[in-house]
Structures are given as C-alpha cells and as structure tokens.
C-alpha positions as CSV (number, residue, x, y, z in Angstrom):
1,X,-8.2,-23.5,6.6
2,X,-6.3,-20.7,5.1
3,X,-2.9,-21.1,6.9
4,X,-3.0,-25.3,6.0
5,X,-2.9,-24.9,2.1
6,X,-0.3,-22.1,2.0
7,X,2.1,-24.8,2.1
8,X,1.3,-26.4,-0.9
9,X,1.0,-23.0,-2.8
10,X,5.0,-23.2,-4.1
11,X,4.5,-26.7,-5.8
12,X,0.7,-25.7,-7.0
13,X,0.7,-25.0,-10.7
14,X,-2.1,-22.6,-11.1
15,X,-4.2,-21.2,-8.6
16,X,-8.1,-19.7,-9.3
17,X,-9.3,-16.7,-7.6
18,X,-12.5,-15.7,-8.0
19,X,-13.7,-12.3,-6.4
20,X,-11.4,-12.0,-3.6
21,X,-8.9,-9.4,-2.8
22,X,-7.6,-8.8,0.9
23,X,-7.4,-12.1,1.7
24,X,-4.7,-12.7,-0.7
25,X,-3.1,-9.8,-0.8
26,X,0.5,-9.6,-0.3
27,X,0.4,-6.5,1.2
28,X,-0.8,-8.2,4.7
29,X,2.7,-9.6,4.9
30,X,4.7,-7.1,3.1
31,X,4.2,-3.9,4.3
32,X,3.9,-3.5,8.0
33,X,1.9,-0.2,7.3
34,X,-0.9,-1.6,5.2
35,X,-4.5,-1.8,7.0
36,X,-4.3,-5.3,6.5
37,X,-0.6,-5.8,7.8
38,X,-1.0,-9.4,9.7
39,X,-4.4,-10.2,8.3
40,X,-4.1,-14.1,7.9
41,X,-4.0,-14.8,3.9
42,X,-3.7,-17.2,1.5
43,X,-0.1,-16.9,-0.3
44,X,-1.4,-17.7,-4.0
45,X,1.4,-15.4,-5.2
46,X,3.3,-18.6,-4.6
47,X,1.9,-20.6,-7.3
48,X,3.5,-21.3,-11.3
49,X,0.5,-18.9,-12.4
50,X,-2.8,-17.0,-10.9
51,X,-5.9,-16.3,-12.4
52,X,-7.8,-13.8,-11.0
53,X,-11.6,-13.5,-12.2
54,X,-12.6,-10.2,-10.8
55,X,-15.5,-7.4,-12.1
56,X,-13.3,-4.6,-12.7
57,X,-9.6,-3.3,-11.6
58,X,-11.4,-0.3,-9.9
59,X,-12.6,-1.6,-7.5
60,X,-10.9,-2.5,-4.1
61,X,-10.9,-5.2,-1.3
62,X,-13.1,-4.6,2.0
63,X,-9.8,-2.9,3.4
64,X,-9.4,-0.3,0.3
65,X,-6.3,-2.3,-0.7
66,X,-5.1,-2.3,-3.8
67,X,-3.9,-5.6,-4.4
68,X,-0.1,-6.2,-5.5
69,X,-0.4,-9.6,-6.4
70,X,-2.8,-8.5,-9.3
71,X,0.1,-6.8,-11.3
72,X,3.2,-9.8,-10.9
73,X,4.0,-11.6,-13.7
74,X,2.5,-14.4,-13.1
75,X,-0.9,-13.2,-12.9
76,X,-3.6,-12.9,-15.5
77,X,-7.1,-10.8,-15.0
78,X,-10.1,-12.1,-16.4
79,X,-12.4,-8.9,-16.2
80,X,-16.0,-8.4,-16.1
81,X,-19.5,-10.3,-14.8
C-alpha cells in the first residue's frame, strides 16, 4: 500500500516513476488549496534522487496539477514514448 512504503522513502536511494503524477505530488500535502489537498500519496520527493519517465511536461495529472516535485533538485525527467 501507498501509506506502508512512505516510510522507507528518506533512506531509499533512487526512486522510479513512471507515468504518474497526482499521486505523488507534493502539492496533496503542501498546499491546503490544491484539488488534490489530502489525496493519499506516495512521498518519493523523499528519496537521494527521482526519476521521472513521463511523455511530455505539458501534460498534467487526472487532477490538472502541475506537479512540484518534477522541478526539485533531485529530480531528473526522462521525456518522450
């Protein structure tokens, strides 16, 4: 389940996403005014590093989030099909 690996997430070393957005968005903890505030997610902003594989940055979650965790420091984009 989502909530049982969250935490692990601060000792993970690199976490793989692969076509998700809302539910690991940050914003569903964040920002009490997002229209995913309290959504359930899985914290991989918490990891040493994130990969993201995703088709474009254009495009949004379900929600019509954009994702913050996309743009931290510690994430890298892999673009495209």
């Amino acid at each position: 389940e989502m909530e049982e690996i969250n935490d692990e997430l601060p000792e993970t070393d690199v976490v793989l996403v692969i076509g998700a957005s809302d539910t690991v968005n940050s914003d569903a903890e964040d920002d009490p005014g997002s229209a995913i505030a309290g959504m359930p997610v899985i914290r991989v902003w918490e990891a040493g590093n994130v990969c993201v594989l995703k088709r474009s940055m254009g495009s949004v979650g379900y929600a019509g989030c954009d994702n913050p965790v996309f743009y931290n420091e510690n994430t890298d984009m892999l673009l495209g099909d």
